[in-house]
VEXNU-316701 format. One line per field, with one value per residue (C-alpha): residue in one letter; x, y, z. Coordinates in Angstrom, 1 decimal. Example, Ala and Ser with C-alpha at 12.3 -4.5 7.8 and 13.67 -1.06 7.14 Angstrom:
2
tifi <- [A / S] .
u <- [12.3 / 13.7] .
v <- [-4.5 / -1.1] .
w <- [7.8 / 7.1] .
END
This chain:
504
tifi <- [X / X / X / X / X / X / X / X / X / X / X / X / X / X / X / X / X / X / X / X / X / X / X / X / X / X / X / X / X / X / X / X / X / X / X / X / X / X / X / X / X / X / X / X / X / X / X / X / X / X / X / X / X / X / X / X / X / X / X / X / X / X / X / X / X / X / X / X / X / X / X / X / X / X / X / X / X / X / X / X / X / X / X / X / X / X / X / X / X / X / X / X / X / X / X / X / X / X / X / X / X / X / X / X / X / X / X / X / X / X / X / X / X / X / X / X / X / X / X / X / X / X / X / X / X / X / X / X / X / X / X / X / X / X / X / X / X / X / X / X / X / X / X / X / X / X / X / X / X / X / X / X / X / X / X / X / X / X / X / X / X / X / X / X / X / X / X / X / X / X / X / X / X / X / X / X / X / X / X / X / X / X / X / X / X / X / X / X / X / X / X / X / X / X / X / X / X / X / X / X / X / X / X / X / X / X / X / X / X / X / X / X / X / X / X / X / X / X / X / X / X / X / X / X / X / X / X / X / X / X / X / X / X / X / X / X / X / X / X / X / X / X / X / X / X / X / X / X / X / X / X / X / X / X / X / X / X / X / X / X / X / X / X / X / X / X / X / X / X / X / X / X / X / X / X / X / X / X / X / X / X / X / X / X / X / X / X / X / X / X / X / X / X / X / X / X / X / X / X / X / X / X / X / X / X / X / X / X / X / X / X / X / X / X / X / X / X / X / X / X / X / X / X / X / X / X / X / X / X / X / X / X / X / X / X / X / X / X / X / X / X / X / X / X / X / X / X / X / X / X / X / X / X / X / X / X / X / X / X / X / X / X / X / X / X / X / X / X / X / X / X / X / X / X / X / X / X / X / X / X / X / X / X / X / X / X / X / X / X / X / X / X / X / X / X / X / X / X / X / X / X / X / X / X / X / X / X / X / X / X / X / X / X / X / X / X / X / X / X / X / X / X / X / X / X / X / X / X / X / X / X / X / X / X / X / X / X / X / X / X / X / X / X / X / X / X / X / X / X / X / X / X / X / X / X / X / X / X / X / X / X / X / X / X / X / X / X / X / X / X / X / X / X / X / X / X / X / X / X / X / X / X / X / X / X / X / X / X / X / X / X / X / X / X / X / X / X / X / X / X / X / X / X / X] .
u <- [12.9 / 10.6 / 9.0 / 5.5 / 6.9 / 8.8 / 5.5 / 3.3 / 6.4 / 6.6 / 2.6 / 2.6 / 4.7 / 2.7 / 1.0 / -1.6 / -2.3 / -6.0 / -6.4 / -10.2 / -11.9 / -12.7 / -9.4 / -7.8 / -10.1 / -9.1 / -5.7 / -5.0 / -8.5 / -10.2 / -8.6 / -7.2 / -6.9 / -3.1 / -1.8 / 1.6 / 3.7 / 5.1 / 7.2 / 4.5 / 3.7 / 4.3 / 0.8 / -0.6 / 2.9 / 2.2 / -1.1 / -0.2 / 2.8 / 0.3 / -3.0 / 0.0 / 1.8 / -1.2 / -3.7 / -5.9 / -7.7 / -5.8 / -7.2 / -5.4 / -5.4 / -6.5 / -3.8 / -0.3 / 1.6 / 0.0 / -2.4 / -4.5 / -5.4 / -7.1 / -5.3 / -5.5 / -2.8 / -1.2 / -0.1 / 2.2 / 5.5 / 4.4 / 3.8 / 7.0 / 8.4 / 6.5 / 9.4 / 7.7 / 6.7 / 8.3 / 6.4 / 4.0 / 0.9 / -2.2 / -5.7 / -7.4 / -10.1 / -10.6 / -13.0 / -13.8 / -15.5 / -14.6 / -16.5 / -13.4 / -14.3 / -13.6 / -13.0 / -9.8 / -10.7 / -14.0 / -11.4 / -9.0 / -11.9 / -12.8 / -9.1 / -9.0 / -12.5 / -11.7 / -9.5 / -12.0 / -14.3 / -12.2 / -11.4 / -8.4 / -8.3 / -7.5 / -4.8 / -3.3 / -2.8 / -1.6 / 0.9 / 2.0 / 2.1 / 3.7 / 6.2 / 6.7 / 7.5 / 10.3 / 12.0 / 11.6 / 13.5 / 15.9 / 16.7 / 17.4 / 19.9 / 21.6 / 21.8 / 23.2 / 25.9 / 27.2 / 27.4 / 29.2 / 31.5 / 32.0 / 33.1 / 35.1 / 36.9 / 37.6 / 39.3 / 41.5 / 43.2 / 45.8 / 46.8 / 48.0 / 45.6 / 42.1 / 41.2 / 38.7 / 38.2 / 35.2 / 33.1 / 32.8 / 29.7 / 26.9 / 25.9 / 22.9 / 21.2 / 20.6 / 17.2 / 14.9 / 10.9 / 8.6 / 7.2 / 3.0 / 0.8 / -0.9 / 0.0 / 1.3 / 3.3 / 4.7 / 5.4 / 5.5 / 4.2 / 4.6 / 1.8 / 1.0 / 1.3 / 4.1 / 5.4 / 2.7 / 3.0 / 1.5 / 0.1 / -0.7 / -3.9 / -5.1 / -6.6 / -10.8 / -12.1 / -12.1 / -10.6 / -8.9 / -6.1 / -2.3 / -2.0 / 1.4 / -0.4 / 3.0 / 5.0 / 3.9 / 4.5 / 5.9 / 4.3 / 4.3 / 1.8 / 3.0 / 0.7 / 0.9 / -1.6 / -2.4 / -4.5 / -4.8 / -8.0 / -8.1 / -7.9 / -5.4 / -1.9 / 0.0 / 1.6 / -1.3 / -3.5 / -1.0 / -0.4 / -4.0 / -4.7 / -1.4 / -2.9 / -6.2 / -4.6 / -2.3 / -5.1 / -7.0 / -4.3 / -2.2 / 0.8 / 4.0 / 5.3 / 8.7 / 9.5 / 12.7 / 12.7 / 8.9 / 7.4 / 3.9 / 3.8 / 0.4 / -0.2 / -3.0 / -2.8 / -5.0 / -5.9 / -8.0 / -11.0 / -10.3 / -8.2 / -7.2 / -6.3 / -3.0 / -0.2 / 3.2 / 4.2 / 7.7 / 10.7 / 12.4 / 11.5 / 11.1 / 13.7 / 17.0 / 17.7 / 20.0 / 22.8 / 25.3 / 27.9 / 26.3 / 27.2 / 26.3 / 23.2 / 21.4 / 18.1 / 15.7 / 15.4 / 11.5 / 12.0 / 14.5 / 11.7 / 8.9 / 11.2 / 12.2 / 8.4 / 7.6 / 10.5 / 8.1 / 11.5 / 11.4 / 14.0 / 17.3 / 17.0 / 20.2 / 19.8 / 22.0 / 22.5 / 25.2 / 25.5 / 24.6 / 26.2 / 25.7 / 24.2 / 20.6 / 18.8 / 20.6 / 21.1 / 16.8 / 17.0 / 18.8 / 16.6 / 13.7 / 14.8 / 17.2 / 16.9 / 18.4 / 21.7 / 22.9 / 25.6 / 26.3 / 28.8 / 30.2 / 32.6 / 33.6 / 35.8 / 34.7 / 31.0 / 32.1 / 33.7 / 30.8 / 28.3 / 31.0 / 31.2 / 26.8 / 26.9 / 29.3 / 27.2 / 23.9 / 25.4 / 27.1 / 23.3 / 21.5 / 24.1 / 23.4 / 19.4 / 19.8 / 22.5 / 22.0 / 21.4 / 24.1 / 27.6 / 27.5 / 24.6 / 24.0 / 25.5 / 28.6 / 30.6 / 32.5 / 34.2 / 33.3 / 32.4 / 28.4 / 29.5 / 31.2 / 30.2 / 32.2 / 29.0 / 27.7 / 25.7 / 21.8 / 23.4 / 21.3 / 17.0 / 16.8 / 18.3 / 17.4 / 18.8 / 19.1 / 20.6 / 22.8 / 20.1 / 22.4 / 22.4 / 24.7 / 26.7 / 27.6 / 25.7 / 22.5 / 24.9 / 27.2 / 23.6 / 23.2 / 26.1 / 25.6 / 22.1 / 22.4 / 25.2 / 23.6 / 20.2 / 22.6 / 24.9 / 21.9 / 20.2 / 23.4 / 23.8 / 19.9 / 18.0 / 15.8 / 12.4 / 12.5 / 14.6 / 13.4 / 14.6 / 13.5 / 15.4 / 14.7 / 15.7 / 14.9 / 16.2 / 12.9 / 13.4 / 16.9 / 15.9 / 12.8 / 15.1 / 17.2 / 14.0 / 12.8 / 16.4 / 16.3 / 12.9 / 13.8 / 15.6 / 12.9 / 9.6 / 8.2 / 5.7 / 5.2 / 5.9 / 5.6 / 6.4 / 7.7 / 8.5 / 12.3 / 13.4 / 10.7 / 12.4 / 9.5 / 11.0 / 10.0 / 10.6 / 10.5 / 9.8 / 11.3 / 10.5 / 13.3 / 11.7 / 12.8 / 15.1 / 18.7 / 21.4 / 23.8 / 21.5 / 20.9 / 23.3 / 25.6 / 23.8 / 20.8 / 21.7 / 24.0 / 26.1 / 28.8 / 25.6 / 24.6 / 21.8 / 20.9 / 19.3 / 17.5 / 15.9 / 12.3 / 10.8 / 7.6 / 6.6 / 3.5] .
v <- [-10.2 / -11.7 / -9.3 / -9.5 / -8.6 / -5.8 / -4.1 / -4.8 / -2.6 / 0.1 / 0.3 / 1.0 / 4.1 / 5.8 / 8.5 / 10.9 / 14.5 / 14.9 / 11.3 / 10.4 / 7.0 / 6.9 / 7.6 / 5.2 / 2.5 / 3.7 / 3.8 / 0.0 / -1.9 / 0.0 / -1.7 / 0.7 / 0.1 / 0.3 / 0.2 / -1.2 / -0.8 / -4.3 / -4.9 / -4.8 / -8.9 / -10.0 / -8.6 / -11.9 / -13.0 / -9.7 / -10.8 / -14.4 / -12.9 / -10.9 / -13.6 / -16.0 / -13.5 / -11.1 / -13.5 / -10.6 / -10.6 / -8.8 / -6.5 / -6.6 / -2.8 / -2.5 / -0.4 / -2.3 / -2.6 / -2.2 / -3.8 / -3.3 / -4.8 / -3.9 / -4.6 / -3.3 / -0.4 / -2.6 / -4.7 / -1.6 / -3.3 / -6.5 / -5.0 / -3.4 / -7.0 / -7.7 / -8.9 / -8.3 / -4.6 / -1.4 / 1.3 / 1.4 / 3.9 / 4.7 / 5.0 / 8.4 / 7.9 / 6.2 / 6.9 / 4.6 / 6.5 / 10.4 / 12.9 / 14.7 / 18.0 / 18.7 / 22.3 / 22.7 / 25.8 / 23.3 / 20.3 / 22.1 / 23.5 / 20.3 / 19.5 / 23.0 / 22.0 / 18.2 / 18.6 / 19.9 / 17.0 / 14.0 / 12.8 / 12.7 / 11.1 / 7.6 / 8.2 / 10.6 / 8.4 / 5.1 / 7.7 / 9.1 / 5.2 / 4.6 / 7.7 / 6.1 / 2.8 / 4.1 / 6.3 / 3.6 / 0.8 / 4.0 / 4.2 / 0.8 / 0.3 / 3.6 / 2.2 / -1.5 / 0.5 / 2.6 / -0.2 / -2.2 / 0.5 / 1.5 / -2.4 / -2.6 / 0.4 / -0.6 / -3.8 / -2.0 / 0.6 / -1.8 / -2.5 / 1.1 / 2.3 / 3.9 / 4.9 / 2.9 / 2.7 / 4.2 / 2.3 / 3.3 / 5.8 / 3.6 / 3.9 / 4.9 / 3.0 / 4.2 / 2.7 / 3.8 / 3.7 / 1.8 / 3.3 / 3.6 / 2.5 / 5.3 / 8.9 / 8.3 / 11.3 / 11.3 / 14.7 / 16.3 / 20.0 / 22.6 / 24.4 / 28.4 / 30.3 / 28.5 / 31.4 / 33.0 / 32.0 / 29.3 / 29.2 / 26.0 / 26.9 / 28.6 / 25.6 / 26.0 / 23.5 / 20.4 / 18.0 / 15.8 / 18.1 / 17.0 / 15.5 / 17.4 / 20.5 / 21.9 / 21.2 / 23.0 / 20.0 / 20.1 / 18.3 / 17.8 / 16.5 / 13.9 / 13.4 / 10.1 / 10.1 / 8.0 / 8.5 / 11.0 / 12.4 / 14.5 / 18.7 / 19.2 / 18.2 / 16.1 / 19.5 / 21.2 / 19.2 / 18.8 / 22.6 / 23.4 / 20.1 / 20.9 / 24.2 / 23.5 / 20.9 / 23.7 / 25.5 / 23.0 / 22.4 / 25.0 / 23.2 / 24.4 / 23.5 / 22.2 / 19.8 / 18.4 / 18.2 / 17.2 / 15.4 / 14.1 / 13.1 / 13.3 / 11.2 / 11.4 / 8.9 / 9.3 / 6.6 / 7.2 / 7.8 / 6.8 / 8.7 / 7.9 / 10.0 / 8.6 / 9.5 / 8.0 / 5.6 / 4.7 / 7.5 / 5.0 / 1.9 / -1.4 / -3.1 / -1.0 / -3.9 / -6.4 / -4.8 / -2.6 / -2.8 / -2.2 / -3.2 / -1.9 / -3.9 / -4.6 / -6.7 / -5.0 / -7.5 / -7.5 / -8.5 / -11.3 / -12.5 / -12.7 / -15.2 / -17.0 / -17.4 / -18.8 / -22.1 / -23.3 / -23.5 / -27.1 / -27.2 / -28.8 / -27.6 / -26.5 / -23.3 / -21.8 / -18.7 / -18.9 / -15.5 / -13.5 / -9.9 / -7.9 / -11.6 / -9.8 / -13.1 / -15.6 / -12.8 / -12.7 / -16.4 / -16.6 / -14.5 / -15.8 / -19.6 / -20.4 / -24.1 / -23.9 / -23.9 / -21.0 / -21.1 / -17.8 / -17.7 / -15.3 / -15.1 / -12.1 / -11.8 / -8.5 / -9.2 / -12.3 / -9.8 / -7.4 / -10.7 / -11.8 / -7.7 / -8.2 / -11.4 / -9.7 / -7.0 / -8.8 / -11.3 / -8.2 / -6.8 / -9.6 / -10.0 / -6.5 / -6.9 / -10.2 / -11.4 / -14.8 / -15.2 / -17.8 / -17.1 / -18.1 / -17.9 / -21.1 / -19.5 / -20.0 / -17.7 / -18.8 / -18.0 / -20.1 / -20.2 / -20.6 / -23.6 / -25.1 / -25.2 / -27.3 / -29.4 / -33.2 / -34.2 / -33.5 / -32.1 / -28.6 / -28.5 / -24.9 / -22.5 / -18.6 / -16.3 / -12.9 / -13.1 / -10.8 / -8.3 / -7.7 / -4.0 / -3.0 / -6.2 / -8.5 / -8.0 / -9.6 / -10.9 / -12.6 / -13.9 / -16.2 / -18.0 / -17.9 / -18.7 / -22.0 / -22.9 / -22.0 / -24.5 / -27.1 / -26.6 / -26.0 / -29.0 / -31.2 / -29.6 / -29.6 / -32.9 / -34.6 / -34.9 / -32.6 / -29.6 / -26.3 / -23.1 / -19.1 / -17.3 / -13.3 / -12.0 / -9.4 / -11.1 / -12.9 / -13.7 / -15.4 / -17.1 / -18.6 / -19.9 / -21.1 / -23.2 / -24.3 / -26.4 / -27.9 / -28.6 / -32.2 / -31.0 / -28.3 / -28.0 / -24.2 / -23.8 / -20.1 / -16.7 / -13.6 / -10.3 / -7.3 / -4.2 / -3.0 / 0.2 / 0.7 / -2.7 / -5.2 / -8.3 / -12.1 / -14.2 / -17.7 / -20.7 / -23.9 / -27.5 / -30.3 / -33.5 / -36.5 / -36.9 / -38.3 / -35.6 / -38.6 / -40.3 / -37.3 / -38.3 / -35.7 / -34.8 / -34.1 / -31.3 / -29.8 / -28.4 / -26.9 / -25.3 / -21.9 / -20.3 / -18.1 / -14.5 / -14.8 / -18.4 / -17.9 / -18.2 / -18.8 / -18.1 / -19.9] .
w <- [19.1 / 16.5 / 13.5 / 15.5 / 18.9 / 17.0 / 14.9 / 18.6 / 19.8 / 17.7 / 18.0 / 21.3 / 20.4 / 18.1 / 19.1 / 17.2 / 17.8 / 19.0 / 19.7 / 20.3 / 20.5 / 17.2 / 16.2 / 18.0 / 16.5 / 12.9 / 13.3 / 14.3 / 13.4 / 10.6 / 6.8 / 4.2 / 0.6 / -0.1 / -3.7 / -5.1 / -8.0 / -9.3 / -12.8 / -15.3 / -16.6 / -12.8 / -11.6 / -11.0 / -9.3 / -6.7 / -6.3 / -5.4 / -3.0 / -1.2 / -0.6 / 0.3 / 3.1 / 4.3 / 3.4 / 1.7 / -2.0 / -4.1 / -7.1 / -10.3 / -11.9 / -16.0 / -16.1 / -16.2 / -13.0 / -10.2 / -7.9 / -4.9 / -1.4 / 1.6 / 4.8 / 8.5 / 9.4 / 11.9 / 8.8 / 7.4 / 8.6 / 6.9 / 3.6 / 3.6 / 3.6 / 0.3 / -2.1 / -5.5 / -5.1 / -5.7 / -4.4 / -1.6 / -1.7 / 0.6 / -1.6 / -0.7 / -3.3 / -6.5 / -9.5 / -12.1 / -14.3 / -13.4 / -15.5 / -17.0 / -19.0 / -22.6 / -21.9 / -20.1 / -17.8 / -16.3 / -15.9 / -14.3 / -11.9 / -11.1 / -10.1 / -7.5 / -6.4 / -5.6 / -2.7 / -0.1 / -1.4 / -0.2 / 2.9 / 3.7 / 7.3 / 7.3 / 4.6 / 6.5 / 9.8 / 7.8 / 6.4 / 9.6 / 11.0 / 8.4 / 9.0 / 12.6 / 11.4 / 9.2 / 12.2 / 14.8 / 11.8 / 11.6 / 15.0 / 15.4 / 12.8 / 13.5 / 17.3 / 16.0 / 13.8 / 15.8 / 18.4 / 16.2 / 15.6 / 18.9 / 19.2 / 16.5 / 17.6 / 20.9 / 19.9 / 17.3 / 19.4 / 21.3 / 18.2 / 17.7 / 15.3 / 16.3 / 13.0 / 10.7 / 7.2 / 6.4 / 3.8 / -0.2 / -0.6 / -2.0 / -5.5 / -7.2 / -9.4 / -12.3 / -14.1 / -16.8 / -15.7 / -17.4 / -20.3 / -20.2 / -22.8 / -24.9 / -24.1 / -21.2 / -19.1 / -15.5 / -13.6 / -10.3 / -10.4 / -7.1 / -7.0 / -7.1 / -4.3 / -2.8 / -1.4 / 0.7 / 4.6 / 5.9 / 9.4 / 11.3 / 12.6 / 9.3 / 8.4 / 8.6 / 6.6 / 9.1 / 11.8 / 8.7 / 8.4 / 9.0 / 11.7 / 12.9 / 13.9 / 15.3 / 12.5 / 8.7 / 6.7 / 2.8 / 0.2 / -3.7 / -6.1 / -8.6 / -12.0 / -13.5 / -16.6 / -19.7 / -22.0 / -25.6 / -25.0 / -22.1 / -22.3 / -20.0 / -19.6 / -16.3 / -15.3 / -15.5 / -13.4 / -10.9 / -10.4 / -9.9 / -7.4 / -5.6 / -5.3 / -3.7 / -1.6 / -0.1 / 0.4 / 2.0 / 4.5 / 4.6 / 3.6 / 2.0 / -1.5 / -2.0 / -5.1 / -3.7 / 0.2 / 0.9 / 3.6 / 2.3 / -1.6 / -3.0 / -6.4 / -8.9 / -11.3 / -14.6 / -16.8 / -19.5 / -17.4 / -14.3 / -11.7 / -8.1 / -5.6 / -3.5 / -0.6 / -1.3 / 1.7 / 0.5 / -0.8 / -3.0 / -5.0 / -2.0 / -5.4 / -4.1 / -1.4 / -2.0 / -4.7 / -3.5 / -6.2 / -10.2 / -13.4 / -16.8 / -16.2 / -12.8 / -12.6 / -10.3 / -7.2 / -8.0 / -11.2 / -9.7 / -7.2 / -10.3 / -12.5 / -9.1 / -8.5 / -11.6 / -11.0 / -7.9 / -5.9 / -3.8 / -0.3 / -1.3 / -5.1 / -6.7 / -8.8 / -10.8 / -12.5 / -15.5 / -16.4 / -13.0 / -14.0 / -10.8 / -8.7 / -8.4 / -8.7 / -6.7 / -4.1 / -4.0 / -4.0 / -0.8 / 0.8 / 0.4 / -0.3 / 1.9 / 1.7 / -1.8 / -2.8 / -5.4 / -7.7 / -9.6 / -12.1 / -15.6 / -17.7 / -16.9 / -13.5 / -13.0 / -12.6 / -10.5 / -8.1 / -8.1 / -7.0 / -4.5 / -2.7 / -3.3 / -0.7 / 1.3 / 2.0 / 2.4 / 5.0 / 7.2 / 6.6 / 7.5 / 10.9 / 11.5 / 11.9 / 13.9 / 15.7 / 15.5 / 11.7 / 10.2 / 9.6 / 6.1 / 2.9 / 0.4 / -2.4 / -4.8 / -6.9 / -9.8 / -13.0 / -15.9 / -19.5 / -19.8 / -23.2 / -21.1 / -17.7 / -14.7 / -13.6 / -13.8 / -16.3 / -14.7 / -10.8 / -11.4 / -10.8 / -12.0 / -14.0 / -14.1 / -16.0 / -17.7 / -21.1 / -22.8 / -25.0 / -27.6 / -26.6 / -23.9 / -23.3 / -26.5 / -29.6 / -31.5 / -33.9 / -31.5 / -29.6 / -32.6 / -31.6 / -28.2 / -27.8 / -29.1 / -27.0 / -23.6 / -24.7 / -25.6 / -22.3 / -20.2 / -21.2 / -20.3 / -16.5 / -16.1 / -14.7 / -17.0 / -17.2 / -13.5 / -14.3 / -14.9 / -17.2 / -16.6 / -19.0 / -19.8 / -23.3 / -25.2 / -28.4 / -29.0 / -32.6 / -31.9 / -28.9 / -30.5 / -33.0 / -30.7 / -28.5 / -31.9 / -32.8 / -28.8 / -28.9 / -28.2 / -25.0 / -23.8 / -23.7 / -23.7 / -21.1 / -19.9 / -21.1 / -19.6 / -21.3 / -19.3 / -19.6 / -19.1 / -19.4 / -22.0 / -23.8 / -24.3 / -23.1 / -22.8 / -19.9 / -20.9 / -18.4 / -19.8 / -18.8 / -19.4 / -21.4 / -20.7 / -23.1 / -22.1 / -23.0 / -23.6 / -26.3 / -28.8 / -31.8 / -33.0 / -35.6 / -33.8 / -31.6 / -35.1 / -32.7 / -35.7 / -37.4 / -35.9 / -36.4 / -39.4 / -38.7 / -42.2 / -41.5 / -40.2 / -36.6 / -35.4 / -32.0 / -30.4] .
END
């Protein structure tokens, strides 16, 4: 079944409480504005992901990481498939210029008085689509696996031995958020009154309440702000709109196991009012086995975007810790070919258990996807890599910060010896470099002494883990590897840390 017969499917099972004819023409025709989180420097990249795959106009947010779109609700499923977002949210209301009070007392008013003031409607039925898409996904892939067990099973017990292994509990990531600009604070507050009983048909204040009426759903307010000047803190303005919301609709408060997630996000002085539409970040798709470092998979499809991937390109990754990028890079390009390799077997391993699991996921979801993935693990030294002289078009990396793997000392050494191998391996005058470092000052050192090799023509700067990082897109000059003397590339010279760099 193809992904439009599938969302037409699930459509048709949907089902609203109370439905009318106006409803009905809201919840598949009428557009909402949906919002995304994307790694902050790849906005534009987002943007272009989104024009190209939902053919809307995107909005670009002042404030660092997120962006905006319009689409109709019978696009949710597609939006879901966006590969450089990580969290998905439905627009209530926005105000661009929201008169906040300098006494604390009014501006915490106007938080208890704003709830009855919005309207809440189409927000709420995109989230409970959305809530159906998610269940019907569920249902299918808990049907296919137990299927397949059932199977598997079956043709193991003339054997003698019924049992199966069950499969290693997945891990959880572990990743720092990206830090905000200014005074910047992110909480989720319950607010008061969360134990008084709440009725379903309490609820007088309109027809835009949840759309459950037999169910009492549980909800949380999450607060992110920025900004120095306001009166009031995130917790504070959380508590007191999570308290007029449960008012409003007579909802319960619970911090940990909620159904609806309401968001107010504060910058400076503009707030918007928001309902989560994803539990976890759309980036937790591809990696099942960490290392001390993982790329977020968004992150990966950004620096993939910027190399303009042609069919039949050959892409490498020379130092591909955990496999993040290649593994986006087969997904969504699989008419490249992906080499992935390290020096260290034990991230090799982790990359080669990575493709494992995507191929067994992508044969789960479709059963006539290919037996096999274009990509190559391998063990090698990133000097001294086992590749013809210009055989590679790209090469995308994540090098070594200097922080939790190697050391800035040791990247003065091995800096200059990745340019100089990379340079070799990639094709001249065609080839193409995206390389993410945190070490700006040694890198740039680095570029300056293989200037005659590359030719700098892009930088983006992101945020990881509050780390302000650069990610560099290289073109290859012309410039024969074979023909630079000896003493050109000064390959027994390394760098010095005390010699000065200039960045353009």
């Amino acid at each position: 079944m193809s992904d439009v017969e599938l969302v037409a499917d699930i459509l048709t099972e949907v089902t609203l409480d109370d439905p009318a004819p106006s409803d009905a023409a809201v919840s598949e025709t009428s557009p909402v504005t949906v919002g995304a989180t994307v790694p902050t420097g790849f906005e534009f990249t987002a943007a272009a992901e989104v024009e190209e795959k939902l053919g809307r106009p995107c909005k670009i947010s002042k404030d660092r990481g997120k962006i905006y779109f319009e689409i109709g609700m019978d696009s949710l499923a597609q939006v879901h498939r966006l590969r450089s977002v990580d969290n998905l949210f439905v627009v209530v209301q926005e105000f661009t210029d929201f008169p906040f009070k300098e006494a604390k007392e009014a501006a915490l008013q106007d938080f208890q008085e704003l709830a009855a003031k919005l309207s809440w409607e189409k927000a709420l039925k995109t989230w409970e689509l959305n809530n159906n898409l998610k269940k019907k996904k569920k249902r299918k892939k808990t049907g296919g696996c137990c299927k397949e067990k059932k199977q598997a099973a079956a043709s193991e017990l003339p054997a003698g031995d019924g049992a199966e292994e069950a499969p290693p509990a997945g891990q959880e990531e572990r990743e720092t958020e990206d830090s905000q600009a200014g005074d910047s604070s992110e909480v989720s507050a319950q607010c008061a009154n969360d134990s008084q009983e709440n009725k379903p048909g309490d609820n007088t204040e309109g027809n835009d309440a949840s759309p459950d009426v037999s169910k009492v759903l549980k909800f949380r307010v999450t607060c992110n702000r920025a900004g120095d000047k306001h009166s009031f803190t995130s917790n504070e303005a959380a508590r007191d709109f999570g308290g007029a919301v449960q008012e409003h609709f007579q909802w319960k408060a619970d911090m940990t196991n909620f159904d609806v997630e309401v968001l107010l996000n504060i910058s400076f002085n503009e707030m918007l009012v928001g309902i989560a539409l994803t539990e976890e970040s759309l980036h937790r798709r591809n990696i099942t086995h960490f290392g001390p470092t993982t790329l977020r998979s968004t992150l990966a499809y950004g620096m993939l975007r910027l190399c303009d991937l042609e069919p039949s390109d050959v892409v490498i990754d020379p130092m591909c810790g955990t496999g993040a990028i290649p593994l986006e890079g087969v997904s969504e390009w699989p008419g490249c070919f992906f080499i992935a390799g390290d020096n260290n077997p034990n991230a090799v391993n982790r990359t080669a258990s990575n493709i494992g699991s995507l191929l067994r996921k992508q044969q789960s979801m479709d059963s006539s996807a290919p037996q096999g993935l274009p990509i190559e693990t391998t063990q090698w030294d990133i000097s001294r890599l086992p590749l013809r002289s210009g055989s590679v078009d790209v090469i995308i990396t994540d090098m070594p910060f200097g922080k939790r793997i190697g050391s800035k000392k040791k990247n003065w050494d091995l800096y200059p010896a990745c340019l100089r191998e990379m340079s070799r391996v990639c094709r001249a005058g065609t080839g193409r470099a995206v390389l993410l470092t945190h070490d700006r000052k040694c890198f740039i050192k680095a570029l300056a002494k293989a200037g005659h090799l590359w030719r700098k023509m892009h930088t983006v700067w992101v945020n990881i883990g509050g780390l302000h990082a650069g990610v560099y897109l290289l073109k290859r000059t012309t410039l024969d590897f074979s023909d630079c003397s000896s003493e050109r590339l000064e390959e027994n010279q390394p760098l010095s840390p005390n010699s000065p760099a200039k960045e353009e």
